[in-house]
Backbone as a ProteinNet text record, in pm:
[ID]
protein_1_A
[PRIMARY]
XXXXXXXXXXXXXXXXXXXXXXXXXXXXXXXXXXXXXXXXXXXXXXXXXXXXXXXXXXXXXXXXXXXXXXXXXXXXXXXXXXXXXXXXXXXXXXXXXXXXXXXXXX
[TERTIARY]
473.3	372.7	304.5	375.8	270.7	347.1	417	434.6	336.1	290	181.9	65.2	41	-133	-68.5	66.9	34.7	89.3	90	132.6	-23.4	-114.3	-226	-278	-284.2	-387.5	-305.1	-223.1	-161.6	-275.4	-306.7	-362.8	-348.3	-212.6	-145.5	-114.5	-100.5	-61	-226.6	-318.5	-502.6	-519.2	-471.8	-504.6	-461.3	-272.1	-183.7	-286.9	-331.2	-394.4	-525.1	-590	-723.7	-740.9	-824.6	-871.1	-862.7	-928.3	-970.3	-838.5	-721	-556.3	-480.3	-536.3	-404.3	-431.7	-609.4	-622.6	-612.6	-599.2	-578.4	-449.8	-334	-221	-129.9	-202.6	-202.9	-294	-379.3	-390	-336.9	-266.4	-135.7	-51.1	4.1	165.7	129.5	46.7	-47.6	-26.4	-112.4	-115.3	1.7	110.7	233.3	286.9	332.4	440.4	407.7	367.1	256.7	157	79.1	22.7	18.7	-29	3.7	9.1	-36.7	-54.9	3.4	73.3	167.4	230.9	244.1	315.6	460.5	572.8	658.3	640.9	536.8	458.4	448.9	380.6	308.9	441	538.8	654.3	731.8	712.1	789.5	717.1	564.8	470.7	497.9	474.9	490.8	620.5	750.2	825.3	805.8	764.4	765.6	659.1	560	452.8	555.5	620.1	709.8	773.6	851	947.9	868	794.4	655.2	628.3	599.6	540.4	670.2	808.6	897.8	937.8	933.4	945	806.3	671.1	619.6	660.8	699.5	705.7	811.3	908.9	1037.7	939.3	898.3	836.4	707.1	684.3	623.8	684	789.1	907.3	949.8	993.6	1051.7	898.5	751.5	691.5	679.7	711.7	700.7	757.4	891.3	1012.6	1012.1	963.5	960.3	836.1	715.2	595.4	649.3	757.2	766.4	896.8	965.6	1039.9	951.6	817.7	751.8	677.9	667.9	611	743.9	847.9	964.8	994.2	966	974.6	885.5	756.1	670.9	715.1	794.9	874.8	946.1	894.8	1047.8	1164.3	1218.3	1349.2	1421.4	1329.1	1371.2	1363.8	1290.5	1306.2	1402	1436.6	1528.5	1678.9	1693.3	1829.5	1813.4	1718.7	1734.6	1776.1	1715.3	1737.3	1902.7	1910	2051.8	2157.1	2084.3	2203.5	2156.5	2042.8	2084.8	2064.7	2029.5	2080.9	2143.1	2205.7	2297.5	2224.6	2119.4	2089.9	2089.3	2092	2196.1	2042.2	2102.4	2065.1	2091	2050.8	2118.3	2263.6	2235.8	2361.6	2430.2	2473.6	2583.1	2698.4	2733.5	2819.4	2821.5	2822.2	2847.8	2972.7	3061.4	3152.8	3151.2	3220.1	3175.3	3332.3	3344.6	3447	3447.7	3539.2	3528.9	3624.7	3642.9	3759.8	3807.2	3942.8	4004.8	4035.1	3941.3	3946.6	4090.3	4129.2	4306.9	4365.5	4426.1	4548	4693.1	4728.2	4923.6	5044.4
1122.8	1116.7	1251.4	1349.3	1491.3	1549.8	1499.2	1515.4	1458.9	1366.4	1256.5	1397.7	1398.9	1476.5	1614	1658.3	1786	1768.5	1652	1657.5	1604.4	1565.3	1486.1	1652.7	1708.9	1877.2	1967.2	1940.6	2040.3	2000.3	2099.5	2104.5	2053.6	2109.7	2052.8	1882.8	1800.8	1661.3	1647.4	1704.7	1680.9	1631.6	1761.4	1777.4	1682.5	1650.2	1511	1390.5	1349.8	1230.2	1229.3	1329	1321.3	1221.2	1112.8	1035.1	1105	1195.2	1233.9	1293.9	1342.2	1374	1267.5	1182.3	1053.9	942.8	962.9	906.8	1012.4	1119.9	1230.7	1196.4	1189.6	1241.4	1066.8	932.6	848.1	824.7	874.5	886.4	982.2	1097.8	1197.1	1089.9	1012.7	1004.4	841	795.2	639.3	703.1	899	868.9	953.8	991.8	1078.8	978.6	890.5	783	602	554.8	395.5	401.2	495.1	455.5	459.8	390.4	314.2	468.6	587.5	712	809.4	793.7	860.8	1004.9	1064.6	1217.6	1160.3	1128.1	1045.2	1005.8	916.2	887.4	1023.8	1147.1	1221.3	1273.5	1335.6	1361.3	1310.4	1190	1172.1	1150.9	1125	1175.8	1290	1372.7	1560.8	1565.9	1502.5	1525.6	1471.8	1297.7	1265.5	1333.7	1432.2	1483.1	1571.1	1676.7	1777.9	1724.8	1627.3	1533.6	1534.7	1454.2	1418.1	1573.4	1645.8	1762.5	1793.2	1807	1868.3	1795.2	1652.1	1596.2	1621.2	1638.8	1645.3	1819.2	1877.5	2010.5	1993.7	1865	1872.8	1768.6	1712.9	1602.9	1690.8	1815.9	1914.2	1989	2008.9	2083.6	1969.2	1878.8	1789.3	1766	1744.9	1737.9	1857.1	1990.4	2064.9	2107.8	2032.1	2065	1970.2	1845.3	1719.9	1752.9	1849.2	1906	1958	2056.3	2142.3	2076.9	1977.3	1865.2	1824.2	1798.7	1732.9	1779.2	1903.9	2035.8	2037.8	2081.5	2073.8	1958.4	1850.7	1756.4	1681.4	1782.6	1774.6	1741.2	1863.8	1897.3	1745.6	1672.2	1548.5	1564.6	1678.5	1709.7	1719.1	1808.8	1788	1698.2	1592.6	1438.2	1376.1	1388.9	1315	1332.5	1483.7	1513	1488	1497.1	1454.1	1300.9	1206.7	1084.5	1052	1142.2	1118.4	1153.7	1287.3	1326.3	1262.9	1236.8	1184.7	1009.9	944.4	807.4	727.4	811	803.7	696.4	755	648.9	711.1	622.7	653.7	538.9	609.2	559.5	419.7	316.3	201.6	210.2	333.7	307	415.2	459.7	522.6	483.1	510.6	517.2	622.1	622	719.9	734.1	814.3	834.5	896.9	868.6	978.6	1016.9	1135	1168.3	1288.7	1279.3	1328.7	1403.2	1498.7	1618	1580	1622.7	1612	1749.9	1732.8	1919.3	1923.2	1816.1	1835.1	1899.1	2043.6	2094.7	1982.5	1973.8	1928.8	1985.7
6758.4	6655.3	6634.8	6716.7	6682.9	6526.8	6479.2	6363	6222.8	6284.1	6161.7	6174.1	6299.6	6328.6	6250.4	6292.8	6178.5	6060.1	5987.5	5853.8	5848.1	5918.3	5854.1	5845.1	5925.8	5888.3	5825.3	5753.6	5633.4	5478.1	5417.2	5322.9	5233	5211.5	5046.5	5098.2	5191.3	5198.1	5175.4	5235.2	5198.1	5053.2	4985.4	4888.8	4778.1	4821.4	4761.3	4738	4859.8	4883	4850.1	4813.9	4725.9	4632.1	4602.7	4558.5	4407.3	4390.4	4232.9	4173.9	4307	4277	4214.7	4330.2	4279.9	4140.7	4139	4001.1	3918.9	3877.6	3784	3760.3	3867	3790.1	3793.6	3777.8	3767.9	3579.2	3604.5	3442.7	3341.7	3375.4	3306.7	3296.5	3373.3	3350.6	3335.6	3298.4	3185.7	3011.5	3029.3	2887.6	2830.3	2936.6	2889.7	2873.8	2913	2935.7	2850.8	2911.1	2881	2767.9	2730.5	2644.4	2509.8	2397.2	2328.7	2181.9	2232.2	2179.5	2285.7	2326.7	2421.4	2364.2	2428.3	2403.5	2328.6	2395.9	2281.9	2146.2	2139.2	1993.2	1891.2	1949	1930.3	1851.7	1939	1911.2	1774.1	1744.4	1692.3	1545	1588.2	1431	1363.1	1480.1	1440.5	1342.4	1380.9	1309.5	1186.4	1158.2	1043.6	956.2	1039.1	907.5	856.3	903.3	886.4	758.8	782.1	695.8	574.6	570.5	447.2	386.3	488.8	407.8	335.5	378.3	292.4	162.8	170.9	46.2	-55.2	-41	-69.3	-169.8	-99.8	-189.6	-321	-226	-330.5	-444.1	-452.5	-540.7	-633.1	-562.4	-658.1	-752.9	-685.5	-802	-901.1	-877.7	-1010.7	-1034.7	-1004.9	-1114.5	-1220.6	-1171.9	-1219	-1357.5	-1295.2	-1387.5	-1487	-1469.1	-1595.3	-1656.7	-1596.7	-1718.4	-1802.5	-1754.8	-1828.2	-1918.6	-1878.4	-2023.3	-2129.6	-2038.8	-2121.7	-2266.4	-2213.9	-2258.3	-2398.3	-2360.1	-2447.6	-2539.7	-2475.5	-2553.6	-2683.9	-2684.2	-2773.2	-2922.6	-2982.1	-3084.1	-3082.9	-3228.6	-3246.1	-3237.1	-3269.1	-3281.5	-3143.9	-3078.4	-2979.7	-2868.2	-2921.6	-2838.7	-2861	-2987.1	-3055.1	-2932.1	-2985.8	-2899.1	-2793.7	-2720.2	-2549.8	-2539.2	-2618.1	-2629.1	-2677.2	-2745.3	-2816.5	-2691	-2619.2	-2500.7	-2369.4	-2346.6	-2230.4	-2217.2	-2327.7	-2340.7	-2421.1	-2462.6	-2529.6	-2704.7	-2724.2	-2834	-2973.8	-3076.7	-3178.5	-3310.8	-3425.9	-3560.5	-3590.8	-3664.5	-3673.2	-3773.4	-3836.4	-3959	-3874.5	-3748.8	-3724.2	-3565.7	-3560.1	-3464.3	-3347.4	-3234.7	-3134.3	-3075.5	-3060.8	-3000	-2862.8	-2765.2	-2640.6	-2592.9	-2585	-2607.8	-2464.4	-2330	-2217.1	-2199.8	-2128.4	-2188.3	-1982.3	-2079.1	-1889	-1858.6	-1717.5	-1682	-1563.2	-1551.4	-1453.7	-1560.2	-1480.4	-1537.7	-1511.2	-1604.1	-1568.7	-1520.7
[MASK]
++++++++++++++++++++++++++++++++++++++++++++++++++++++++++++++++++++++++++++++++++++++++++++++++++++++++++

């Protein structure tokens, strides 16, 4: 047992077994690990703000870019044609044809 008496007067085993040690690093590895806001959690917020923030920039650019349709689209005429080209809508007295070119060489 003269091994217990000198592991009991080593410092650092003192210091292990400190009351205010073993609840300290009993509440680290509660709020690293177990709790309900855990470093994990934390982790994986951080990324989704990241995420959010980047769509957020992309969702600034297409507003940007449909102001500035919108802006264009003032002019009737040029509503007209956008309507005409990109939904395909048409006069009551005419006809539309859509006519698709084949880009395969033979």
């Amino acid at each position: 047992m003269e091994w217990w008496s000198n592991l009991k007067k080593n410092k650092i085993v003192k210091l292990a077994f400190n009351s205010y040690v073993v609840i300290l690093t009993f509440f680290v590895v509660w709020m690293l690990f177990f709790d309900e806001n855990n470093y994990l959690n934390h982790l994986q917020f951080d990324s989704e703000i990241r995420e959010l923030k980047n769509s957020i920039e992309v969702y600034k650019t297409k507003i940007a870019e449909d102001e500035a349709m919108i802006k264009r689209l003032q002019d009737s005429m040029q509503l007209e044609r956008f309507a005409r080209e990109k939904y395909l809508m048409k006069k009551e007295n005419e006809d539309v044809f859509i006519i698709e070119i084949d880009t395969i060489k033979k």
